[in-house]
C-alpha positions as CSV (number, residue, x, y, z in Angstrom):
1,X,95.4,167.2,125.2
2,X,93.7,164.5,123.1
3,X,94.6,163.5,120.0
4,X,91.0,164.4,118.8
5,X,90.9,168.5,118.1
6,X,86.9,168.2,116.5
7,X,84.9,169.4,118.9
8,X,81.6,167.9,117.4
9,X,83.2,164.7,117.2
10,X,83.6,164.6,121.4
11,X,81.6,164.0,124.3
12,X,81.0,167.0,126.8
13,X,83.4,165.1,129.4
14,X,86.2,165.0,126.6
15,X,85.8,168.7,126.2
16,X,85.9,169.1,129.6
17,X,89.2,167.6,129.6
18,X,90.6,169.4,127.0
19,X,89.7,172.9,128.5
20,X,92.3,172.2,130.8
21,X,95.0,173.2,128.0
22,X,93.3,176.6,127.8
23,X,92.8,175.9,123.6
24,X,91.8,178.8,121.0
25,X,88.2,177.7,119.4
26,X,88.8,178.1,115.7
27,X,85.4,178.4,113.7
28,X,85.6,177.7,110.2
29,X,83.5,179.7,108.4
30,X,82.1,179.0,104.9
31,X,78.6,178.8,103.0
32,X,76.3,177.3,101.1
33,X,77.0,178.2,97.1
34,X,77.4,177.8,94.2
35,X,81.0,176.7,93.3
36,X,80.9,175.7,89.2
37,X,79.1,173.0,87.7
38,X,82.1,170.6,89.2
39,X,82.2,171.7,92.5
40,X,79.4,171.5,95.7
41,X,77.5,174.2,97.3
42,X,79.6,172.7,100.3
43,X,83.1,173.5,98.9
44,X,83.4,177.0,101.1
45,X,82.9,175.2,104.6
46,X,84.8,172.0,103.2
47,X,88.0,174.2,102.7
48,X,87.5,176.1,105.7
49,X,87.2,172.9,107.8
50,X,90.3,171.5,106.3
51,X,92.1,175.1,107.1
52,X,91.0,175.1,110.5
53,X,92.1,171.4,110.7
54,X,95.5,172.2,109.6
55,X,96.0,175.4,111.2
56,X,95.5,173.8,114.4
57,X,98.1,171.2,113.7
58,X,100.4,174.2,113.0
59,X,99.0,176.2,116.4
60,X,100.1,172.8,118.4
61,X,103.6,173.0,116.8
62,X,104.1,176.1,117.9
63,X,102.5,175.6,121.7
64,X,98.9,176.6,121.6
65,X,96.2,173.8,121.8
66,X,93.4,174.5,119.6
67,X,89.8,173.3,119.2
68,X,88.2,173.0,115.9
69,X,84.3,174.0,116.5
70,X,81.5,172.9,114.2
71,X,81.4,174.9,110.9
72,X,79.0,178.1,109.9
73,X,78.2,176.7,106.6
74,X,74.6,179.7,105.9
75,X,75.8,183.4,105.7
76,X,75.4,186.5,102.9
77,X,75.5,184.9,99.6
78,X,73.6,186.8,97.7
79,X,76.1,186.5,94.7
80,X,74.9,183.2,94.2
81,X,71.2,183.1,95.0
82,X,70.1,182.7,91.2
83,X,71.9,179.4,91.2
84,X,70.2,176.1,92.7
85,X,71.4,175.2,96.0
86,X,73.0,178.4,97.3
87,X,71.3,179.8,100.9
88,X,71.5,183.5,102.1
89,X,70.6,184.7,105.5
90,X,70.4,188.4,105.9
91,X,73.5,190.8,106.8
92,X,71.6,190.7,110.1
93,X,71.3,187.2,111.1
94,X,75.0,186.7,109.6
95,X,76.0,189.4,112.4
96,X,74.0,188.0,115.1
97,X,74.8,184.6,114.3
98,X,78.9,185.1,114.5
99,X,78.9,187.4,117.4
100,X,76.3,185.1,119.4
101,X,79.2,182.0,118.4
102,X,82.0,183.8,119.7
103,X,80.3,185.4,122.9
104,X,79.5,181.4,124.0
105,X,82.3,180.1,123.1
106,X,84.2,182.4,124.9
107,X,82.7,181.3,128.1
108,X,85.4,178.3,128.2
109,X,88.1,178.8,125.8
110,X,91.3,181.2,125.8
111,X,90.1,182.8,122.1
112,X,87.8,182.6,119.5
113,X,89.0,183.0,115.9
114,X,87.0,182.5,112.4
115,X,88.6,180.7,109.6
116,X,86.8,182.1,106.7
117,X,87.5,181.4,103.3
118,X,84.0,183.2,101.8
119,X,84.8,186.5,100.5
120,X,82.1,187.7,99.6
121,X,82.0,192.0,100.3
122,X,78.7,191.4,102.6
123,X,80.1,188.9,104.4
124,X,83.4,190.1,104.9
125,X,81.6,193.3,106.5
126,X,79.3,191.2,108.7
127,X,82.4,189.1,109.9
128,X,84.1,192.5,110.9
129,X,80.8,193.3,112.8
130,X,80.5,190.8,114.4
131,X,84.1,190.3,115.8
132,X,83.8,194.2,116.6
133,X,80.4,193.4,118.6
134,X,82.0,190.3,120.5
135,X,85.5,192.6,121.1
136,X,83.3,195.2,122.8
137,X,81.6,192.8,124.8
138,X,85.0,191.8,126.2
139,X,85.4,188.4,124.1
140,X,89.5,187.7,123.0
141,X,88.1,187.4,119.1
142,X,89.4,187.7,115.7
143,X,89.3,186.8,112.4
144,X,91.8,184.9,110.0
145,X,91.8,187.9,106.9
146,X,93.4,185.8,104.2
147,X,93.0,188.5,101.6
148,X,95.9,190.5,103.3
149,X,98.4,191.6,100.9
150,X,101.2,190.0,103.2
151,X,99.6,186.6,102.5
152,X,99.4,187.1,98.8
153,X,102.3,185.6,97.7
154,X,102.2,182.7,99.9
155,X,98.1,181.8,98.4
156,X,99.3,182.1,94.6
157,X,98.5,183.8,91.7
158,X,95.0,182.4,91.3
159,X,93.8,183.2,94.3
160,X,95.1,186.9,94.3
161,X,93.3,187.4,90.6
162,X,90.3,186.4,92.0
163,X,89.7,182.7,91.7
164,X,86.1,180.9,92.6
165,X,85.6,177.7,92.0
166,X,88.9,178.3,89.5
167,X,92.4,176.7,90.1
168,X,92.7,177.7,93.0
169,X,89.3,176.4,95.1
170,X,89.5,173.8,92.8
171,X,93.2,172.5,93.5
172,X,91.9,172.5,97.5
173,X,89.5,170.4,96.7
174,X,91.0,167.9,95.1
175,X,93.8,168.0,98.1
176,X,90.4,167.5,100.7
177,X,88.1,166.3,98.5
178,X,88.8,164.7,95.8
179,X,85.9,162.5,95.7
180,X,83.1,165.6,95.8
181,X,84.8,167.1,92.8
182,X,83.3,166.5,89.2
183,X,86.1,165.8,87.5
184,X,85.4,164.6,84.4
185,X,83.1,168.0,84.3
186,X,86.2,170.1,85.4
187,X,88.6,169.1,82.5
188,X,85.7,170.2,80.2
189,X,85.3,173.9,81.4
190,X,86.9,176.6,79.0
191,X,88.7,179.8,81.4
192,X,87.2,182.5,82.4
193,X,89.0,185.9,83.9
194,X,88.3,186.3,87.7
195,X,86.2,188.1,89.6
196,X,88.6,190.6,90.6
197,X,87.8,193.0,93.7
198,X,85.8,195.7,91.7
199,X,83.8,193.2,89.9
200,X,82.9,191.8,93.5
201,X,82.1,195.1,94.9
202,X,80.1,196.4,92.0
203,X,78.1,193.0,90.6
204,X,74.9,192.2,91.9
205,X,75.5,188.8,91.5
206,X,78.0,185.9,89.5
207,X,76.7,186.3,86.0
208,X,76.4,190.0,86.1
209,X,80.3,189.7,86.6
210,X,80.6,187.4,84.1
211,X,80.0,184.0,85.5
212,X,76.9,182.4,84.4
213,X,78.1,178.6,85.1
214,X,79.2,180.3,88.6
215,X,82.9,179.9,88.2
216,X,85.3,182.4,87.8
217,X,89.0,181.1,86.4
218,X,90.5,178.2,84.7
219,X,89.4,174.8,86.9
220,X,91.5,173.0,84.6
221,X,94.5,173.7,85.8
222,X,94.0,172.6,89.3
223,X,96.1,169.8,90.8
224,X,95.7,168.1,94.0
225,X,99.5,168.7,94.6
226,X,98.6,172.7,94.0
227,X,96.2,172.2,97.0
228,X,98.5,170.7,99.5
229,X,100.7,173.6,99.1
230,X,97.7,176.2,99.4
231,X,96.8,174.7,102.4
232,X,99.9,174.3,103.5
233,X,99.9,178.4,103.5
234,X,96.6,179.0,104.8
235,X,97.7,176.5,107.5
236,X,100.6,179.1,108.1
237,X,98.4,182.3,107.8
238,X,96.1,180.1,110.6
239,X,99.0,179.9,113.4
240,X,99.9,183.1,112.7
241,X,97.0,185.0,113.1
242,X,96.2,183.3,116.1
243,X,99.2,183.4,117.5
244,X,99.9,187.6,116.8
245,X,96.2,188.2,118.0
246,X,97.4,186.1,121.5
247,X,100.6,187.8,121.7
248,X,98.6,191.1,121.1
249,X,95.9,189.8,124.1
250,X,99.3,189.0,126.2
């Protein structure tokens, strides 16, 4: 297989060429929102790029070729639609949209799995939907669920509180990005508690739960050396998603 894995990147012939390995299509799966006064409305689909990206890497140690398709950067995000800059579709579209991905991709490649790293309650819902839809329709697809207790310890104590745009997303960004982060912003920002799982079920939107800057945790305690090792995991939780949902489809 070729060393490039970015589909968007390729020409249709290289593709061509690379479906002879029989690859998994991983979609990374993000949004547009806000993410803090230090972070962009990109930072979702950034770290689910870079996930995707290193999963694969992880996939190919382990003997299964992977793909990395273009990102779905618009989706539910109706938690941060008072804030410049974020973009909701409907639950509807969101559905339509992922199913519609997965039943074309599957045309070509061996699976189709969805690196999300949104977690919104809507959106998790629509990504169930739609894998559900695709399933029925007789697509191989499924969904990376990093929220899984058996991944907790392995994503860190932020990111099981409840971290947005806190020391956890922030720490990945400064391991992907570091250039798109505000940094002289982030050392300024005083802590704030998460948004733990009831506060994102029951808030309408961020400052409702308590985040009127759009940030939930302490930023300044992210490190770029804290990021390598959280993506290091969700690299881990990648390949072995993918790979238990192929042994599953064996």
């Amino acid at each position: 297989m070729a060393d490039n894995i970015v589909l968007a990147e390729m020409t249709w012939t290289e593709v061509e060429e690379a479906l002879k390995d029989r690859p998994v299509a991983i979609v990374p799966v993000g949004a547009t929102e806000a993410h803090g006064p230090h972070l962009p409305v990109s930072a979702d689909t950034l770290i689910a790029q870079e996930m995707a990206r290193r999963g694969a890497a992880k996939l190919k140690q382990n003997g299964v070729t992977a793909l990395i398709l273009p990102p779905v950067a618009f989706t539910v995000a109706e938690m941060g639609e008072e804030f410049p800059g974020t973009v909701s579709v409907s639950e509807e579209t969101a559905v339509a949209l992922l199913r519609d991905v997965a039943l074309s991709t599957a045309k070509r490649f061996r699976a189709v799995a969805f690196a999300n790293v949104h977690l919104e309650p809507r959106h998790i819902e629509c990504l169930k939907k739609a894998v559900e839809q695709a399933t029925k329709a007789g697509v191989s697809a499924c969904w990376v669920d990093i929220q899984k207790k058996r991944w907790a310890t392995q994503l860190g104590e932020a990111f099981a509180k409840g971290d947005h745009a806190g020391a956890w997303e922030t720490s990945l960004m400064m391991a992907a990005a570091p250039k798109m982060v505000r940094d002289a912003v982030r050392r300024n920002l005083p802590p704030l508690d998460e948004i733990d799982a009831q506060k994102r079920k029951s808030a309408k939107n961020f400052a409702e739960a308590g985040g009127e800057d759009a940030y939930f945790g302490d930023p300044t305690a992210a490190t770029a050396e804290d990021g390598e090792a959280y993506f290091e995991a969700l690299a881990q939780v990648v390949s072995l998603s993918v790979r238990e949902h192929l042994g599953s489809k064996a």
